[in-house]
N, C-alpha and C positions, 0 to 999 in steps of 0.2 A: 815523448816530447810532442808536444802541439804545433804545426803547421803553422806559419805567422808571418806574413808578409811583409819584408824591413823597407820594401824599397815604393814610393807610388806606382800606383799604375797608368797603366795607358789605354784607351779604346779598344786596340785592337790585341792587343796581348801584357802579360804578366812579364815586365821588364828584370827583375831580380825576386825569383822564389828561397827561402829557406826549408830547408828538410833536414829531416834524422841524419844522423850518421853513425855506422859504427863503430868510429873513433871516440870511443867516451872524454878523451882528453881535449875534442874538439867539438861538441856535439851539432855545428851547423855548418853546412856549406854552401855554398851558394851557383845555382846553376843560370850560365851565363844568359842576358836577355836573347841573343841569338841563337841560341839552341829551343830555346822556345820559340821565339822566331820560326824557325825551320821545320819543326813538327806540328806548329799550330796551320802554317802553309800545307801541310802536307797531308792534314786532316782533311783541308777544306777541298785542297785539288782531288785527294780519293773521291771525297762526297758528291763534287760535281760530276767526276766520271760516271760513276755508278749511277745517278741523277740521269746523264747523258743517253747511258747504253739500254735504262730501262724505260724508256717516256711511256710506254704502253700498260707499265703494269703500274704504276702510281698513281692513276686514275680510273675512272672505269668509264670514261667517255674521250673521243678522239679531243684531240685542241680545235680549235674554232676555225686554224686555220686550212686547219684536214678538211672540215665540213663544208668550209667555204668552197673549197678546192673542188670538193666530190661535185659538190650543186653545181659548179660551171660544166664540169664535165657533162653531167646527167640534163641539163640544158639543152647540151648541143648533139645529144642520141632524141632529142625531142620529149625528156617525159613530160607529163603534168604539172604544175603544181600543187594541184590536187594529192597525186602519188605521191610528191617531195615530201609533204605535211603528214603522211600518213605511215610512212618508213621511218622520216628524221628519227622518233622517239627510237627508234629500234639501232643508228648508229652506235653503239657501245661496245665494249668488250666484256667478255665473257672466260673471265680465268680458265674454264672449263677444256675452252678449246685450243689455250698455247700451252694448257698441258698434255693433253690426248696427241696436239702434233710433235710434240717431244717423248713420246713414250708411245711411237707407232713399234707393232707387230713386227715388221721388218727389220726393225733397230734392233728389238732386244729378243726376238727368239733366234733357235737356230731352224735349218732348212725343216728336220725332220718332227721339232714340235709344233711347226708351224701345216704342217701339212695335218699330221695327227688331228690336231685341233680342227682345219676342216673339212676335211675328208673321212666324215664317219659313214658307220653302213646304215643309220638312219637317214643320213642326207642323201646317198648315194639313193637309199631304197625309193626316198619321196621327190628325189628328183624324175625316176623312174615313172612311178607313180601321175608325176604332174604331165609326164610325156603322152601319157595314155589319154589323163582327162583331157586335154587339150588338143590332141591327135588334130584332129581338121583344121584348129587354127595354126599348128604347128607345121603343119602340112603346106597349107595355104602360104604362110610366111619361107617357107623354106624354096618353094617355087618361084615366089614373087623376085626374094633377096640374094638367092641362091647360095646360103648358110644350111648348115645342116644344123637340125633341129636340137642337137647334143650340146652343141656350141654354146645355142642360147641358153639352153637349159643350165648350164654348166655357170654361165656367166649371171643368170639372174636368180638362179641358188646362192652362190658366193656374195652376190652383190647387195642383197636383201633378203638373204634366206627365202626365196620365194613370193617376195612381196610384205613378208609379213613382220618384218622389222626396216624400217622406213629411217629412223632415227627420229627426234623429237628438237633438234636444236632449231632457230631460230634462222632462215636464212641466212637473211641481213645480217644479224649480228655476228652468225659463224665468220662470215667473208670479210666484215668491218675486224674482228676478231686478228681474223689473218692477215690482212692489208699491211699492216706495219709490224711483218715477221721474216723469214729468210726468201720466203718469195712472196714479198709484198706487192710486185707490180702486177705480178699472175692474178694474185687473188684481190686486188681492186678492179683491174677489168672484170674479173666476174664479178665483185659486188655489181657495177655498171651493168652486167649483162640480165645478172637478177632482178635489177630496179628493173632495168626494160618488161622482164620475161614477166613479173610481178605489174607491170603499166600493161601488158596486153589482157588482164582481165581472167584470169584461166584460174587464180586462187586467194580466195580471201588472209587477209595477213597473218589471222590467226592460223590458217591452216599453210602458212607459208616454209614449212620445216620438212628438214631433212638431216644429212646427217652432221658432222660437227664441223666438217672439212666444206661444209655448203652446195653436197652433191643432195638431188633431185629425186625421188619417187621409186618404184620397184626395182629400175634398171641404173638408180642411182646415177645418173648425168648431172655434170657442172653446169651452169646453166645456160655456157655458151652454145654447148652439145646441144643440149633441152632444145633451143632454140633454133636451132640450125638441122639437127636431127631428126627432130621429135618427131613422128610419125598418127597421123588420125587414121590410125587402120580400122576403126569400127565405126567411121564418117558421120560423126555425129555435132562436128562442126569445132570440136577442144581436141584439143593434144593434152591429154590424162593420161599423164606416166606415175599418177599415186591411186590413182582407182581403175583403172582400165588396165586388164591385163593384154589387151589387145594392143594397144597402145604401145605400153611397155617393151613387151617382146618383139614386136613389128620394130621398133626404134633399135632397139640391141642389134637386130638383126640389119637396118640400114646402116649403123654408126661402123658397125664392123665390115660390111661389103665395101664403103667408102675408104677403112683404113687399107683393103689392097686384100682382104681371106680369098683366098684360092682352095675351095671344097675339094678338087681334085688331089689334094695332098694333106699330111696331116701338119701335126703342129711339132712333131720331132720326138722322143724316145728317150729315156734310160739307156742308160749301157755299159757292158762291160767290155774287157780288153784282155785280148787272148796274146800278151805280153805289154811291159809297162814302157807308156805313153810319156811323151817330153812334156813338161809341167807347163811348158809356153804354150803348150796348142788346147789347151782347157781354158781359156778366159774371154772365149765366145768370139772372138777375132776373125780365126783363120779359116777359109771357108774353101772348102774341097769338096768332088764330086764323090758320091757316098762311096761308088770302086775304088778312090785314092783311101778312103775312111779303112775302108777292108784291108786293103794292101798294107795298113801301119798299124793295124792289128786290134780294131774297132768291130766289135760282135753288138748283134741284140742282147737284152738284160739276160737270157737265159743260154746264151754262148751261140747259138745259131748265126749265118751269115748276116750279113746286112739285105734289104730288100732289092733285087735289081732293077734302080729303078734312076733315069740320069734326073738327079737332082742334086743342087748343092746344098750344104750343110756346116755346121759349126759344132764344136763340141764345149760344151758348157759344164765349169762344177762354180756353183755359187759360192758367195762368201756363208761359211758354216755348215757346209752343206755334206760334213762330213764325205763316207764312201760316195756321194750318190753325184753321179757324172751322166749329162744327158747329149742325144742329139739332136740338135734346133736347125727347123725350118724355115723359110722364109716366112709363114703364119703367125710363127712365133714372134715375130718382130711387132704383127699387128696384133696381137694379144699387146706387150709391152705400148705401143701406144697408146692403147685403151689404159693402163696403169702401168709407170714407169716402177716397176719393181721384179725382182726375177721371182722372188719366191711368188708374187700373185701370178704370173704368168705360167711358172711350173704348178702352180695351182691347176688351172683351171684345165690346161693340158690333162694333166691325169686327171681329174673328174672326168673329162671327156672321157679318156680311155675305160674309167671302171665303169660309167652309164653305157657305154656303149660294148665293153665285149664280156663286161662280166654281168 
């Protein structure tokens, strides 16, 4: 039977519809104007929410009143207007990058693929390698900063593979990108901090990129770091942390003495347990002197004692991180502040360890 509307209509909804039924003895019924009513409401409130929750992805440029917003800001850090005219094109978003921050490495692997993937004995062997070609400035930076030379090494491998994957994304637009996402006020003060770092003159727009998250050059710095860190260790009047490896490394090496590394200790251990441990004291908490560690029955990974040595310590097993249970040092905190993540901080930890004693 044919669809056919007995009753007029209205503007905003279908007062009285006719439909099939499978009463052959009756074959039309009629559904009342308030139940259409009530679903055609319910259509429109879904559509506004969903409207609501995504303003960022329905467009591919901020609203007018974002842009307005940013401009007073970026005013009153002093840029140009010069600078404002030559960024503006570049406020948009970029699909690219509220995908990549919803499908980071640390969400979706576990501890032991995540290490596999990068701690291979290629990186290991050319981080070696880069330790040697470098030797004097490495040397030089390590006296100055007072970092051991492993550290950085460890840290500008993972961070850049050595310099030589930079990322290609757009500053501005990675940060514009991020501004209006779960940490949208973090990363609008660094777009701010990029306009400035971008108004001091150090890099043409085009060559304004890095990675998708809007971190900076070999040693990969946000830009408030860039700024605040950066370091002209080859005194040539710029702070080049995308072509200067002097630069670069000299920076890693100041960013990280500033977060509190103390050379004289490491950055904390794997380990096993020469009987089984209360499940409370593994989620990086509870912090004992490493002779209370021994006494509750905490060994080196190969069952040997603990080192004697009066320091305090944490015992840490990550989320997914299967058997694999470490002890963390107060170093270890300052790794984490360079990136809040356990799995990059046990990262870089063991790089250290395989550049340095294997």
């Amino acid at each position: 039977m044919q669809r056919k509307i007995d009753a007029p209509t209205d503007r905003l909804f279908v007062r009285d519809i006719i439909l099939p039924h499978k009463d052959t003895s009756n074959p039309r019924f009629v559904i009342p104007s308030i139940w259409v009513l009530m679903i055609c409401k319910s259509v429109i409130i879904m559509w506004a929410l969903f409207s609501m929750a995504k303003p960022s992805c329905s467009q591919s440029i901020p609203s007018q009143s974002w842009v307005d917003s940013l401009y007073v800001d970026v005013k009153k850090i002093g840029v140009s207007e010069a600078t404002w005219i030559t960024i503006q094109p570049l406020l948009k978003f970029d699909a690219r990058v509220n995908s990549l921050d919803k499908s980071q490495p640390e969400f979706t692997h576990d501890l032991t693929s995540y290490l596999n993937k990068r701690i291979t004995k290629s990186r290991v062997d050319y981080a070696k390698q880069m330790i040697t070609q470098h030797d004097s400035l490495l040397n030089s930076i390590e006296s100055e900063f007072d970092v051991q030379k492993e550290l950085i090494v460890a840290l500008w491998g993972l961070e850049s593979d050595f310099g030589r994957y930079q990322g290609n994304f757009n500053i501005i637009t990675s940060l514009t990108s991020l501004a209006t996402g779960r940490r949208g006020e973090y990363f609008r003060n660094e777009l701010l901090e990029a306009i400035a770092l971008f108004e001091e003159g150090y890099y043409q727009i085009d060559e304004f990129v890095g990675s998708w998250a809007g971190a900076i050059g070999q040693c990969q710095f946000m830009p408030w770091n860039a700024r605040n860190y950066g370091v002209d260790y080859d005194r040539n009047g710029i702070v080049d942390l995308q072509n200067s490896t002097s630069d670069a490394l000299a920076s890693i090496a100041n960013f990280v003495r500033v977060l509190g590394w103390n050379r004289s200790f490491i950055w904390g251990r794997p380990v096993s347990f020469s009987e089984k441990i209360d499940d409370t004291l593994l989620k990086g908490k509870t912090k004992y002197l490493l002779e209370k560690w021994q006494e509750i029955g905490v060994r080196r990974i190969n069952g040997d004692p603990l080192p004697e040595v009066h320091i305090e310590a944490r015992l840490l097993k990550a989320k997914n991180s299967g058997d694999r249970i470490y002890l963390i040092y107060s170093n270890f905190d300052v790794i984490m502040k360079w990136n809040r993540s356990h799995y990059f901080a046990l990262t870089v930890g063991t790089l250290i360890d395989r550049i340095t004693y294997r």
